[in-house]
NULO-123255 format. One record per residue: x, y, z of N, C-alpha, C in turn; residue number from 0. Coordinates in steps of 0.02 Angstrom, whole numbers, plus 32768, in hexadecimal, padded with zeros to 4 digits. Each point is the difference from the previous one (the first is absolute). Example, Ala and Ser with C-alpha at 12.3 -4.5 7.8 and 13.67 -1.06 7.14 Angstrom:
REM NULO-123255
+--------+---------+------+---------+----------+-------+--------+---------+------+-----+
! n.east ! n.north ! n.up ! ca.east ! ca.north ! ca.up ! c.east ! c.north ! c.up ! pos !
+--------+---------+------+---------+----------+-------+--------+---------+------+-----+
!   8294 !    7EE4 ! 8186 !    7FD3 !     803B !  8000 !   802D !    803C ! 8000 !   0 !
!   7FEE !    8035 ! 7FDC !    802A !     803B !  8003 !   7FD9 !    8037 ! 8025 !   1 !
+--------+---------+------+---------+----------+-------+--------+---------+------+-----+
This chain:
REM NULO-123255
+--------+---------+------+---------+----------+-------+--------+---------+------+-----+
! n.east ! n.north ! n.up ! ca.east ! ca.north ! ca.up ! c.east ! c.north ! c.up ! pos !
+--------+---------+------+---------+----------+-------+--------+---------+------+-----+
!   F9D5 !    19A3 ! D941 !    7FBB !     7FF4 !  7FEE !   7FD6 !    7FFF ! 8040 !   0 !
!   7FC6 !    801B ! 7FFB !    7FE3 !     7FF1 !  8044 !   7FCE !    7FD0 ! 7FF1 !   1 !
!   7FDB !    7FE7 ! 8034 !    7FF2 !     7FC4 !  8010 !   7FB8 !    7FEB ! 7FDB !   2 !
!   7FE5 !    8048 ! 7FF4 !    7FC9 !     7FEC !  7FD1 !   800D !    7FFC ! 7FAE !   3 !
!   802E !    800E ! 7FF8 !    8018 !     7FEA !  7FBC !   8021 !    7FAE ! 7FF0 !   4 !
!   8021 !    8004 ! 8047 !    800A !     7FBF !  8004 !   7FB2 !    7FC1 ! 8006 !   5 !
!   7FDF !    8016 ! 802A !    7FCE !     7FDE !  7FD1 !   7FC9 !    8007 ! 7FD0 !   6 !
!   8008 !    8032 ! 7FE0 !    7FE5 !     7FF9 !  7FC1 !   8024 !    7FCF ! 7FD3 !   7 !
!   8041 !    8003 ! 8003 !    8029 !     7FC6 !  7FD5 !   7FFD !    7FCD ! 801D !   8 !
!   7FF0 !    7FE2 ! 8039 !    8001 !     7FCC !  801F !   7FBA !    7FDB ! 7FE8 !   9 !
!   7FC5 !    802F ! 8000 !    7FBB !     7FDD !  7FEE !   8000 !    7FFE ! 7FBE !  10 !
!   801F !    8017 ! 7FCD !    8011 !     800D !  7FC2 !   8012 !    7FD3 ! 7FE1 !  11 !
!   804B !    7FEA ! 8014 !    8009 !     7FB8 !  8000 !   7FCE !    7FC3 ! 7FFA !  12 !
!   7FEC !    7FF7 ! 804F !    7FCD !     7FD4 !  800A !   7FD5 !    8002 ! 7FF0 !  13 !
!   7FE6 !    801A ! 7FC1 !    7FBA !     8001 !  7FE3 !   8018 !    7FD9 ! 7FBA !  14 !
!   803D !    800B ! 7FDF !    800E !     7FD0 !  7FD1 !   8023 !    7FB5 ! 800F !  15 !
!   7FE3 !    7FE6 ! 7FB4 !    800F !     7FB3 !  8024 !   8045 !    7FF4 ! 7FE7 !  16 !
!   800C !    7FCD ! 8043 !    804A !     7FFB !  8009 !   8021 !    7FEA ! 7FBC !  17 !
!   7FEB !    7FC3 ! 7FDC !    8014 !     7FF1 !  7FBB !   7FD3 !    801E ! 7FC7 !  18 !
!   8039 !    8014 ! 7FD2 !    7FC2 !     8016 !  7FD6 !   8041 !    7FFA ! 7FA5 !  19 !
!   7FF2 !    8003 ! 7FDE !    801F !     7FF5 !  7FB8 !   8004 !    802F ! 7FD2 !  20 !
!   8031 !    8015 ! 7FFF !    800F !     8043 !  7FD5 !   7FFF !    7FF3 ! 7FBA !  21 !
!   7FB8 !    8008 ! 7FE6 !    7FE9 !     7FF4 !  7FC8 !   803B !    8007 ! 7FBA !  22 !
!   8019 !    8052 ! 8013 !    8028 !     800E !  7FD4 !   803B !    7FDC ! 7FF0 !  23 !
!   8029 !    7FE6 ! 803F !    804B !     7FD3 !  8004 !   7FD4 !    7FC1 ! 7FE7 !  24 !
!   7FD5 !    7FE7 ! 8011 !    7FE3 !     7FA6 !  7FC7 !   7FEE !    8005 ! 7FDC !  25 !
!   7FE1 !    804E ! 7FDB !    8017 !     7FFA !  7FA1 !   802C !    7FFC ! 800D !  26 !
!   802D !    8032 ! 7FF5 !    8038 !     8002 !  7FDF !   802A !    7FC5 ! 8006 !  27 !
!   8003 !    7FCA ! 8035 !    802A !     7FC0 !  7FFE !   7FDC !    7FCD ! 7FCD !  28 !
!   7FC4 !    8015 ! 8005 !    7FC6 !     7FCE !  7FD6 !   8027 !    800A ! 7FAD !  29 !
!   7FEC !    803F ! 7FFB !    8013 !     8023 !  7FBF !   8053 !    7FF5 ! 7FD6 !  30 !
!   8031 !    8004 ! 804E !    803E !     7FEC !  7FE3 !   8012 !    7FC1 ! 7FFA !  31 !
!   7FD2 !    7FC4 ! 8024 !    7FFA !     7FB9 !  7FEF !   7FD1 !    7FEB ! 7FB5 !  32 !
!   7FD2 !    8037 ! 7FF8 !    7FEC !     7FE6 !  7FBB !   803C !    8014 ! 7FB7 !  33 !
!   8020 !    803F ! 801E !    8025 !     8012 !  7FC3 !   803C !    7FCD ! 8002 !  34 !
!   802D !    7FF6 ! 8046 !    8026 !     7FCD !  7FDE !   7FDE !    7FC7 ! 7FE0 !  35 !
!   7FCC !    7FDC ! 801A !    7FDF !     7FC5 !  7FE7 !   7FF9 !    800C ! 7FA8 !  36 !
!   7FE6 !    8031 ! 8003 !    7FF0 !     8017 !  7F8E !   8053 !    7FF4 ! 7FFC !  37 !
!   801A !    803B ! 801D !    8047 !     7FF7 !  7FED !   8024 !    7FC0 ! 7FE5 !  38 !
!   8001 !    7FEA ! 8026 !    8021 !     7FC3 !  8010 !   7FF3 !    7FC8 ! 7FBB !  39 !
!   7FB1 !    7FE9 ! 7FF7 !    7FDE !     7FE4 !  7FE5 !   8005 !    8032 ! 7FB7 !  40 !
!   7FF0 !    802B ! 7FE9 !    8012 !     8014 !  7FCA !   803F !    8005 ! 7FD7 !  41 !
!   8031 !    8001 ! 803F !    805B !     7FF1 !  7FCD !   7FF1 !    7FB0 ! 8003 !  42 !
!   7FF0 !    7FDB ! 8041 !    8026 !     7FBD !  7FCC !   7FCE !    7FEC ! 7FC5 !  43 !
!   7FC7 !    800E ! 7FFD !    7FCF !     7FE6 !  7FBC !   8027 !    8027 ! 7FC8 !  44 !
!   801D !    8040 ! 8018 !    801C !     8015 !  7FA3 !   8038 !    7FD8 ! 8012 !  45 !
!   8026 !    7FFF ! 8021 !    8045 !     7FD5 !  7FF6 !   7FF0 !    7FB6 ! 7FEB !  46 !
!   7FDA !    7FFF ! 8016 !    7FE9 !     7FB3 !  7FF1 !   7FED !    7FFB ! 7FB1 !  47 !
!   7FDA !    801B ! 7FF7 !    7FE7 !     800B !  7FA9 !   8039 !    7FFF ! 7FDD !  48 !
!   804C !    8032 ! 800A !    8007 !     8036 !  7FE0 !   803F !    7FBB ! 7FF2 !  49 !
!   8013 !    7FE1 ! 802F !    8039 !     7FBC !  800E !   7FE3 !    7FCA ! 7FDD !  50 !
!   7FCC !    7FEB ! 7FFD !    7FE1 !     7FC6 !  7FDE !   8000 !    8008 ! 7FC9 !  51 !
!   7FF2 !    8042 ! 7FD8 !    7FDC !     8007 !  7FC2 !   805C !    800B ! 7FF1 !  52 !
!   801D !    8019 ! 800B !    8054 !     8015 !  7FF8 !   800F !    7FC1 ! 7FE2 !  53 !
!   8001 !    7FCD ! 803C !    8024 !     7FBD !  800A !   7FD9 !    7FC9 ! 7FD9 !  54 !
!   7FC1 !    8002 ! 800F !    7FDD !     7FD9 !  7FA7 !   801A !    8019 ! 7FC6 !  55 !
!   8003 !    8039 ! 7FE4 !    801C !     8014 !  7FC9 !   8039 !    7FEF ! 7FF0 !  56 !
!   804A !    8005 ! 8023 !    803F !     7FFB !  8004 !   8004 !    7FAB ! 7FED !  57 !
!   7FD4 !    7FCC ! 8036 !    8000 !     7FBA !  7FE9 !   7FF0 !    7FF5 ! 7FD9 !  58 !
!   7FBF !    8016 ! 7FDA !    7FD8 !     7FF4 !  7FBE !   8048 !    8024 ! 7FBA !  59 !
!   801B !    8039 ! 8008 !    8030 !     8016 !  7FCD !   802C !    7FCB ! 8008 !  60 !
!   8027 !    7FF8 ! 8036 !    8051 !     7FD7 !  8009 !   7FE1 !    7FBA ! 7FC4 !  61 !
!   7FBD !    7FF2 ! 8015 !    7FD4 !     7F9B !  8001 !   8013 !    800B ! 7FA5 !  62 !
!   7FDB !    8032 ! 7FF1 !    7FDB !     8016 !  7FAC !   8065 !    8011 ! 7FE5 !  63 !
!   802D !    8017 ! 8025 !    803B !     800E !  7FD1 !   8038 !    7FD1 ! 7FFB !  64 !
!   7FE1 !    7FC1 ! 8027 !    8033 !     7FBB !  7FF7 !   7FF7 !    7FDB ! 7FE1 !  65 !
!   8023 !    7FD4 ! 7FF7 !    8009 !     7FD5 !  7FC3 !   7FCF !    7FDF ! 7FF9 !  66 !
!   7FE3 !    7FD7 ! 8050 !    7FC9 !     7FE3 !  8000 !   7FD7 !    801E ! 802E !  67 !
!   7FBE !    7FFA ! 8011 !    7FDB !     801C !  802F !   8001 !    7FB3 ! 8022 !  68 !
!   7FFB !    8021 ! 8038 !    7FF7 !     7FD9 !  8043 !   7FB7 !    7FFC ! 8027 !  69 !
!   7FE4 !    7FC6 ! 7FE7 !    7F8F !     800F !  8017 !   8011 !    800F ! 8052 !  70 !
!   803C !    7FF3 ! 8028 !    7FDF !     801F !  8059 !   8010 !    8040 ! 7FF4 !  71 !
!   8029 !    8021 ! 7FE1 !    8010 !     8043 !  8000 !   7FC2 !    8021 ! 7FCF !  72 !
!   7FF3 !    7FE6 ! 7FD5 !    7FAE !     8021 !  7FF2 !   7FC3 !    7FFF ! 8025 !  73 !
!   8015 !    7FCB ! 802C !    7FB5 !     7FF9 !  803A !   8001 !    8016 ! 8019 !  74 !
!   803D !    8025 ! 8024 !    8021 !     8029 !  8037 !   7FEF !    804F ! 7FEF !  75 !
!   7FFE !    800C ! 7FC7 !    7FEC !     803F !  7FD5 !   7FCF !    8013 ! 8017 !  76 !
!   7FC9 !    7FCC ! 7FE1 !    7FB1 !     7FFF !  7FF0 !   7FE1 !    800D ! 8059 !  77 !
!   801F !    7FD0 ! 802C !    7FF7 !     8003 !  8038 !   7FFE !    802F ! 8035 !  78 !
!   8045 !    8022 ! 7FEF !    7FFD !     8051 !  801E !   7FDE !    803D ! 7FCA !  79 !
!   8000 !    7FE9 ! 7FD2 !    7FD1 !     803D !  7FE5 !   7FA7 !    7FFD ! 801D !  80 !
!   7FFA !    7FBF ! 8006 !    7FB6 !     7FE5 !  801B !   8004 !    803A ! 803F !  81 !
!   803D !    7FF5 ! 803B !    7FFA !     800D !  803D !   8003 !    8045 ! 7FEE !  82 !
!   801A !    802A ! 7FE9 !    8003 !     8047 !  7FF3 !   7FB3 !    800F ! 7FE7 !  83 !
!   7FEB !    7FE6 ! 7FD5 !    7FC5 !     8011 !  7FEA !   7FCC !    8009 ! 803A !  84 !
!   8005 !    7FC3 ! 802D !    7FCF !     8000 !  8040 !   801C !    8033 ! 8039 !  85 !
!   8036 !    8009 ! 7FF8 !    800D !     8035 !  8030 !   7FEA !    804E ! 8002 !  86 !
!   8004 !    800C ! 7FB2 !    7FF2 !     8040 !  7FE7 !   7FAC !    8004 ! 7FED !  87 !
!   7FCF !    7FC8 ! 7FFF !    7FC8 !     8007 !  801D !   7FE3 !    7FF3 ! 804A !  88 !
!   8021 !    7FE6 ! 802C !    7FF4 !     7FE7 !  802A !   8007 !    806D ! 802F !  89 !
!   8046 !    802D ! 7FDF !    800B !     8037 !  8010 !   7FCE !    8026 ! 7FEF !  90 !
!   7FCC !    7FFC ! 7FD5 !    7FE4 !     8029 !  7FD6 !   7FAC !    7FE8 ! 8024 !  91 !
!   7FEE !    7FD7 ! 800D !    7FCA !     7FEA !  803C !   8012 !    800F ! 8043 !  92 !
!   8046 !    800D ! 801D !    800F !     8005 !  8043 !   7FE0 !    805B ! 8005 !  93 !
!   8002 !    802A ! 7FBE !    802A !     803C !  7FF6 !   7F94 !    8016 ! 800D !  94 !
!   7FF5 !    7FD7 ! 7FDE !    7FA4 !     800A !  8002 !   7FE0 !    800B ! 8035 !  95 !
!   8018 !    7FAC ! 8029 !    7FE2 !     8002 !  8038 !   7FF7 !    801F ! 8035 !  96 !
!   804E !    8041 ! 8016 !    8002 !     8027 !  8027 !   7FD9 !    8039 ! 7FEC !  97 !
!   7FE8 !    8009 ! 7FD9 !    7FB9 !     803D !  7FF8 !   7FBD !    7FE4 ! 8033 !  98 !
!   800C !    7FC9 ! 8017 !    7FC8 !     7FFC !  8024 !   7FF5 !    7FF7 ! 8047 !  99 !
!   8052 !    8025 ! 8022 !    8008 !     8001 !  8041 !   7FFC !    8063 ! 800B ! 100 !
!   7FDC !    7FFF ! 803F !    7FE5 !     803E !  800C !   8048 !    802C ! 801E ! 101 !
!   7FEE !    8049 ! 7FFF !    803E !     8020 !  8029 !   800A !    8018 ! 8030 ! 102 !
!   7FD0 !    7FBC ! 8034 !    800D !     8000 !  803C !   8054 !    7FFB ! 8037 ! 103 !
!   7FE5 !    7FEC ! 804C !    8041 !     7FCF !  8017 !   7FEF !    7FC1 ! 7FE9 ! 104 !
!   7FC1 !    7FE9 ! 8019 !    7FEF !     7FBD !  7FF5 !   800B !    7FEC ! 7FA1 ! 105 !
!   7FF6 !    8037 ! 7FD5 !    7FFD !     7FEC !  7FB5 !   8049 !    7FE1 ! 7FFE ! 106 !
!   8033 !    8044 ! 800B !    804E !     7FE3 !  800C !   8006 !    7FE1 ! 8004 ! 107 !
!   7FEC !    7FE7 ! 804E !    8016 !     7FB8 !  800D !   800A !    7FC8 ! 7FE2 ! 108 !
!   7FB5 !    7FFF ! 7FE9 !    7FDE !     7FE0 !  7FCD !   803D !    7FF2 ! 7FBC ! 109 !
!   7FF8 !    802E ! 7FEE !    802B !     7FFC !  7FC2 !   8052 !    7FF9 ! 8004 ! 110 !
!   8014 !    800A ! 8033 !    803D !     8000 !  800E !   8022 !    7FB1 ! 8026 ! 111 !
!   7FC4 !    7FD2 ! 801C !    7FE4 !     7FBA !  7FFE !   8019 !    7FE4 ! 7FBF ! 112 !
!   7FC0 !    8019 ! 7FCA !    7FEF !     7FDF !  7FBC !   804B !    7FFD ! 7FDE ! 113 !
!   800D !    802C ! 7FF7 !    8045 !     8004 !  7FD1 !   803A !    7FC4 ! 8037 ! 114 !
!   7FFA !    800D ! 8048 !    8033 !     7FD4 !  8019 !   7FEC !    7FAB ! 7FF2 ! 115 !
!   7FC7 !    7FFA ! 800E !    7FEE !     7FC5 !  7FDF !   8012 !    7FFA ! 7FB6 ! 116 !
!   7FF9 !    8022 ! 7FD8 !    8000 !     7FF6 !  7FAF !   8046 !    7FF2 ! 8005 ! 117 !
!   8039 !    8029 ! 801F !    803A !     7FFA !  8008 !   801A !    7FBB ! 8006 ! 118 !
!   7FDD !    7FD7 ! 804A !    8025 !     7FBE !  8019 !   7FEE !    7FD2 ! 7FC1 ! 119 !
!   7FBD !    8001 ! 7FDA !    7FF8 !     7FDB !  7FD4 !   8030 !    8005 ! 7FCB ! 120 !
!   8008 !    8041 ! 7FEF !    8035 !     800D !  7FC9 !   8048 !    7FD7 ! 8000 ! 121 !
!   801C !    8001 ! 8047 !    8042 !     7FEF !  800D !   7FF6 !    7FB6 ! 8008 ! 122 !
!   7FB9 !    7FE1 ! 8019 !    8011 !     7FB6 !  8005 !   7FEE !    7FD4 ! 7FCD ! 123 !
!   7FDF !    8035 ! 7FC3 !    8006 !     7FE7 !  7FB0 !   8044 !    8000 ! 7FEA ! 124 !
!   801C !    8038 ! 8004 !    8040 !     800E !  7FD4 !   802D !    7FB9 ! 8018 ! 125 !
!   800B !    7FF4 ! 804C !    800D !     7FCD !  801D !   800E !    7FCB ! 7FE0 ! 126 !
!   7FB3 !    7FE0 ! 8009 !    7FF2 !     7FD4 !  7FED !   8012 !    7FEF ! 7F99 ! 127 !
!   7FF5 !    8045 ! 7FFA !    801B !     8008 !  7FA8 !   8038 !    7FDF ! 7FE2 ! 128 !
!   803F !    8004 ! 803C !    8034 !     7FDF !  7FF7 !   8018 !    7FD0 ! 7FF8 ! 129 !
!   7FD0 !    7FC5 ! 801E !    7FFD !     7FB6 !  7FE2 !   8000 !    7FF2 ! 7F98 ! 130 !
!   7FBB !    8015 ! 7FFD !    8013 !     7FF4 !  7FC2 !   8038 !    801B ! 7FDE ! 131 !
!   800C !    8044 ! 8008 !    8037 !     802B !  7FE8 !   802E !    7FCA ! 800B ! 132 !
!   802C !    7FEC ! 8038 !    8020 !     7FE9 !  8009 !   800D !    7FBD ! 7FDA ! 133 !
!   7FCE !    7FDC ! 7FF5 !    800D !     7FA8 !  7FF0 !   7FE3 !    8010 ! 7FB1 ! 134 !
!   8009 !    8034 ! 7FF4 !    7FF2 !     8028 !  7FBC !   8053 !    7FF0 ! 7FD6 ! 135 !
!   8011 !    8037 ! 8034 !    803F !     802F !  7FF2 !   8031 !    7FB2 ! 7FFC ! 136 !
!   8011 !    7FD4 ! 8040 !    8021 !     7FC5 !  8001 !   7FE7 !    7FCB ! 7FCB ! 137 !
!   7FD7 !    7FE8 ! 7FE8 !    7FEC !     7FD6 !  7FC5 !   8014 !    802D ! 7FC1 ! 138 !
!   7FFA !    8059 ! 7FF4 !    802E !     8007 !  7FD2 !   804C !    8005 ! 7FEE ! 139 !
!   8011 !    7FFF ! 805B !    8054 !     7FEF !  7FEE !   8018 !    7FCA ! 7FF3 ! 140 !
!   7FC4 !    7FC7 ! 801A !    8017 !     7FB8 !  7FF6 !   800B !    8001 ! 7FC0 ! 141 !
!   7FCC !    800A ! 7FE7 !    7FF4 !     7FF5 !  7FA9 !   8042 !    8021 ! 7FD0 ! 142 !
!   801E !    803A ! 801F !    8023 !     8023 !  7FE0 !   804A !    7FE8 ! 8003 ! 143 !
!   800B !    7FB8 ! 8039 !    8037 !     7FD5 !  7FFB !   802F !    8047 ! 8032 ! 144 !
!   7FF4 !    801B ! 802B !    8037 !     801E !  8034 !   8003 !    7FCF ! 801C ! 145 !
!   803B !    8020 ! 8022 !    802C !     7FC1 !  8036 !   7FD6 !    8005 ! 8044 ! 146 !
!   8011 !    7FD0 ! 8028 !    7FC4 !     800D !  8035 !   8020 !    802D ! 8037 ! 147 !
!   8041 !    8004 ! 7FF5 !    7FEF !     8048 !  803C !   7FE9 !    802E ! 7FF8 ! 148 !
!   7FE0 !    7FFB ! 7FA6 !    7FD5 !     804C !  7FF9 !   7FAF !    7FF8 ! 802B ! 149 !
!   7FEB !    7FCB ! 7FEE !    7FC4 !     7FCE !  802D !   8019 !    8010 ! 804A ! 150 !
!   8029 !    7FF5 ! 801A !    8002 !     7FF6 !  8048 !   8002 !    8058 ! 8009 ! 151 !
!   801B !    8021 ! 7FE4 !    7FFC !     8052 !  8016 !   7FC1 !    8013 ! 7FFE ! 152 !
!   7FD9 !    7FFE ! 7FCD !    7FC0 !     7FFE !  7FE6 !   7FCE !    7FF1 ! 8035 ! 153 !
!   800A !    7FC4 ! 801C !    7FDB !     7FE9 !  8047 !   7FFE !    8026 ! 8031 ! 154 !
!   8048 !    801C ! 8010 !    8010 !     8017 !  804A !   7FE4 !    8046 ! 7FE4 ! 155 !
!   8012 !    8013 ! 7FC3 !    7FD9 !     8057 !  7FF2 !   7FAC !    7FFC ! 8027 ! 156 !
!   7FD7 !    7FC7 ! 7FD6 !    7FBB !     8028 !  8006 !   7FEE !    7FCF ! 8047 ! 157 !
!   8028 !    7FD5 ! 803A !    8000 !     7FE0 !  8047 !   8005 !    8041 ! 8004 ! 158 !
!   8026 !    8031 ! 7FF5 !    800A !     8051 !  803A !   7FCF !    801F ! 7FE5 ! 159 !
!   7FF7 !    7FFC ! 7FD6 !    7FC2 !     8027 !  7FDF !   7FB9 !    7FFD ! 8015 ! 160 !
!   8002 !    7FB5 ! 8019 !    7FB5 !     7FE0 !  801E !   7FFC !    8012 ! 803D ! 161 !
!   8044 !    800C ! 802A !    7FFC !     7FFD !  8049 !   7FF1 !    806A ! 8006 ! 162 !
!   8033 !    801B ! 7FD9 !    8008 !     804E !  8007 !   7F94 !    8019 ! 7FDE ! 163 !
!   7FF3 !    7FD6 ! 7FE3 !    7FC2 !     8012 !  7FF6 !   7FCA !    7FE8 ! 8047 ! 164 !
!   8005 !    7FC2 ! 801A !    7FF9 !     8003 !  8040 !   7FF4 !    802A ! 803C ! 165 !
!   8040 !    8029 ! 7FF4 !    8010 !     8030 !  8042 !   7FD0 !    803F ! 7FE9 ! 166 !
!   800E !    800D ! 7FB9 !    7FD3 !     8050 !  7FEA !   7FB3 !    7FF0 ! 8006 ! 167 !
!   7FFB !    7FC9 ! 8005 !    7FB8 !     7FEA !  800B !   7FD6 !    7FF6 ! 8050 ! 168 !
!   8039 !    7FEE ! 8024 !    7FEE !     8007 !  8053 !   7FFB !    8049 ! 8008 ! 169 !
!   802C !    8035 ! 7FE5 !    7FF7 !     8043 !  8015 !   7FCA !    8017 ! 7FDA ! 170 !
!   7FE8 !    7FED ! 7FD6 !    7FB8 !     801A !  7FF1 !   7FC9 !    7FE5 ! 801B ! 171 !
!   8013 !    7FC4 ! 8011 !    7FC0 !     7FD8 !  8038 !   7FFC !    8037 ! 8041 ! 172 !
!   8034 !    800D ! 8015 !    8006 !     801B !  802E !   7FEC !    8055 ! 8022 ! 173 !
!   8006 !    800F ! 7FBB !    7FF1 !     8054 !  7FF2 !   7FBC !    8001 ! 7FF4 ! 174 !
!   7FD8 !    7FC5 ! 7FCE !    7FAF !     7FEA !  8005 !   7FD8 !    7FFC ! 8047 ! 175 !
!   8025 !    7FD9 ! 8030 !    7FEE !     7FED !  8045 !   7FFE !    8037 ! 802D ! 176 !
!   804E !    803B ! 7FF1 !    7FEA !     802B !  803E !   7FD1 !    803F ! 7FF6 ! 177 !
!   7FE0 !    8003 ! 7FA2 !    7FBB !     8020 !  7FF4 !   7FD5 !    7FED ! 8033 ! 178 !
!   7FDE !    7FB2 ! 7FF1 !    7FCA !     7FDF !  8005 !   800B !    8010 ! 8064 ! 179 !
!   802A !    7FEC ! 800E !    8016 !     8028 !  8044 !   7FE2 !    8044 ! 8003 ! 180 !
!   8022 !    801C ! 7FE5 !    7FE5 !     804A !  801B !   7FA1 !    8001 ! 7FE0 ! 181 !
!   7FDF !    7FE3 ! 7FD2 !    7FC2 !     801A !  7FE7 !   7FD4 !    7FD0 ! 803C ! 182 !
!   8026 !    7FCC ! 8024 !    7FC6 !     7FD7 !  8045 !   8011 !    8022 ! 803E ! 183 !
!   8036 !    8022 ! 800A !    800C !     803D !  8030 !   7FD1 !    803B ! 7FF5 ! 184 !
!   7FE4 !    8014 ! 7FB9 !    7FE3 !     8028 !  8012 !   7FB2 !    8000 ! 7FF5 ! 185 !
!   7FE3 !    7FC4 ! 7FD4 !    7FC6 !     7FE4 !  801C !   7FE6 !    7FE2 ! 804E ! 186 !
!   803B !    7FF2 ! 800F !    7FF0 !     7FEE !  8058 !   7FE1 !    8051 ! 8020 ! 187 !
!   804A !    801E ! 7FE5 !    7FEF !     8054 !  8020 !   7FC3 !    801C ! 7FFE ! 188 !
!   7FD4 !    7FEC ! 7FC1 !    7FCE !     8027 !  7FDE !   7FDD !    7FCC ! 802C ! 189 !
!   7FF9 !    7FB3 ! 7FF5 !    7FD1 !     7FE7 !  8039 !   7FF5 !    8007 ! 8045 ! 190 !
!   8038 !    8016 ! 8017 !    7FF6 !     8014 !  8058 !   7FE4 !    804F ! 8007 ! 191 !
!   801E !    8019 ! 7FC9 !    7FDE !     8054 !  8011 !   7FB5 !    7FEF ! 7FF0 ! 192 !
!   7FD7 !    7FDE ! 7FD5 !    7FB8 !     7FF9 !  8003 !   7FEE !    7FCE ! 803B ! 193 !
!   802C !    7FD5 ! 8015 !    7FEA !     7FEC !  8049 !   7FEA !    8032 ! 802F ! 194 !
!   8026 !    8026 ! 800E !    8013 !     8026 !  803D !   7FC6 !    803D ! 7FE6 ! 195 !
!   7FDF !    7FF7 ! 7FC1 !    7FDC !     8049 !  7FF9 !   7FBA !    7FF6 ! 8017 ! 196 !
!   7FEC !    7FAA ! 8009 !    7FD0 !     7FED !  8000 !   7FDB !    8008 ! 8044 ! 197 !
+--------+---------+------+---------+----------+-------+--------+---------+------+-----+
């Protein structure tokens, strides 16, 4: 190469700025963080529906084909059909609201935020769901005269149950946080580039 080519690429260089954000690579990470986020959030709400409404039914048939009905095993019914019911509207308002994020980076973001939030709430309802379920489910075994190591299994089931819902719930706190991370990374970005334009 001779030397004036060498600096043409040399001043070439130094006319662009040293950092700069390849629009195209932060969709597409934006974009593949909102699709797992739908993803994600759309199987467990049908699994969630699809298990409740299953497992209310199955208790409500077993309750209705015994000799006697058992009132916690009918509350227990009524209770998860309640929670299915709110889940499968609570899906059907989630499903609305994303018509009103734009198809930007920033809309993404945005929406790919919303659903992770809708998410942590989701998991620290279901959570929290388990109490009653639980002292549901144990007042109908009491009633039903099992022996208590069916009670003591019963315990240690929905103790792992409370704790394993726990953990799926820190990793969605967590997957929420490193959005909100990346959308103040790039409002800072957008605030220093209008600094610097001024």
């Amino acid at each position: 190469m001779e030397f004036e080519e060498l600096q043409k690429i040399w001043d070439l260089q130094n006319s662009q700025p040293l950092y700069t954000i390849n629009e195209k690579a932060l969709y597409n990470r934006i974009a593949a963080k909102k699709k797992q986020a739908l993803h994600i959030t759309n199987t467990s709400e049908l699994l969630l529906i699809i298990v409740y409404i299953g497992s209310a039914s199955f208790i409500l048939g077993m309750n209705l084909s015994g000799q006697h009905g058992n009132i916690f095993m009918f509350l227990m019914a009524a209770w998860i059909f309640i929670i299915a019911l709110y889940l499968l509207m609570s899906r059907i308002r989630r499903i609305k609201g994303s018509k009103r994020f734009d198809r930007s980076i920033g809309g993404d973001l945005s929406h790919a935020i919303s659903t992770a939030t809708y998410q942590v709430r989701l998991s620290q309802l279901m959570r929290w769901n388990m109490l009653p379920i639980g002292i549901l489910a144990l007042l109908g075994v009491g009633e039903g005269g099992k022996p208590a190591w069916v009670i003591v299994l019963l315990l240690i089931f929905f103790a792992f149950a409370y704790y394993a819902g726990g953990l799926e719930h820190s990793i969605y706190k967590a997957r929420k946080r490193d959005l909100e991370i990346l959308q103040n990374k790039l409002k800072n970005e957008a605030s220093s580039g209008d600094d610097s334009s001024e």
